[in-house]
N, C-alpha and C positions, 0 to 999 in steps of 0.2 A: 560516573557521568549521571550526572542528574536527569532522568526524561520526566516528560511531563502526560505525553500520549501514548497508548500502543495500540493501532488498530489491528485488531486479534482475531482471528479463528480460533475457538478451543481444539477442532477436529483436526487443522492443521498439524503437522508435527514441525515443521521448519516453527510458527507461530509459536506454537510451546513452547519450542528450544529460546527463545531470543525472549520471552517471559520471563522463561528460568533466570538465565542469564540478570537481568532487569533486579530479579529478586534475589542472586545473588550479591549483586553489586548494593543491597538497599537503598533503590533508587525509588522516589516517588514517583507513583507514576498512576495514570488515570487506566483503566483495560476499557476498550472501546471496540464493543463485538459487534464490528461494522455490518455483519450480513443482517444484523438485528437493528440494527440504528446507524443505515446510509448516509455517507458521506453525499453531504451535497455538491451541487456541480463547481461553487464557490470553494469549499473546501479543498476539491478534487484539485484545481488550479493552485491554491497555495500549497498545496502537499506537494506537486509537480515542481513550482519552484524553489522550493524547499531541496526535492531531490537534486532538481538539473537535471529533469527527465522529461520526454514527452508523454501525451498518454498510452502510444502505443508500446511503450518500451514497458510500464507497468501492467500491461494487459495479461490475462491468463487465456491464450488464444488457444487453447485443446478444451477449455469447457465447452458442455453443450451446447449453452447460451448463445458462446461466441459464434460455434458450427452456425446456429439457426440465423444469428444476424449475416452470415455470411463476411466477418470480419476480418479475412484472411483475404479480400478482394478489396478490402477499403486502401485507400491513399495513405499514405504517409508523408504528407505536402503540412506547411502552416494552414492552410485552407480545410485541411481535413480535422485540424484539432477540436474542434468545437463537436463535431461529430463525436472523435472518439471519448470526452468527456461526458456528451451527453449519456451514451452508453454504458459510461464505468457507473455514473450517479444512479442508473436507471436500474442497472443489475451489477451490482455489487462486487457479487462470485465472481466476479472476471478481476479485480482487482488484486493485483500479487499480494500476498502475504507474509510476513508483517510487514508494518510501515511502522517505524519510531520515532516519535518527534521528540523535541531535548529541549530543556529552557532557554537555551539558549537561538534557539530561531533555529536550527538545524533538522536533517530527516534522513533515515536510513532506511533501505529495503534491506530487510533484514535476515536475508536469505542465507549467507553462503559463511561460513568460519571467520574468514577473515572479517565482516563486519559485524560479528556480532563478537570478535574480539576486540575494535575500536568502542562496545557498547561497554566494554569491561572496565 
């Protein structure tokens, strides 16, 4: 599978694994160390449609961050979305780790075995 993007954590280890993965398959691919170079709130939105996810489904809701926004009393409505993008563009760290995007218009969270064996 050809990717084109990986937005990466190095500290991560899920992040690692789904790199590895990338580099074994020798797939081109851009490494995009999001908590260093934030995904805008534009991005944030095509990455979402990309997955078929909302934002709060990509949220890292046990970070500090998230505690201090109190994001765990936020909405889950269409009305709340713009909120919870502005949040992910704002602070980063709360976004789940990795996210894959593939030449072909596609995007994977690339979290758990089984998708990072569809990355294979």
């Amino acid at each position: 599978m050809a990717a084109t993007e990986i937005w990466h954590n190095p500290q991560c280890s899920k992040s690692r694994a789904a790199k590895s993965v990338l580099e074994e398959t020798g797939a081109d691919y851009t490494e995009r160390r999001y908590l260093d170079n934030p995904p805008s709130e534009a991005e944030i939105r095509s990455a979402l449609t990309k997955l078929g996810l909302e934002p709060w489904q990509i949220t890292r809701t046990a970070e500090a961050e998230a505690k201090e926004l109190g994001i765990s009393k936020w909405g889950r409505t269409p009305a709340d979305r713009d909120r919870w993008i502005e949040a992910l563009a704002t602070h980063p760290r709360l976004i789940q780790r990795p996210i894959v995007f593939t030449a072909d218009g596609r995007a994977y969270l690339a979290r758990d075995e089984d998708t990072l064996n569809e990355l294979r």
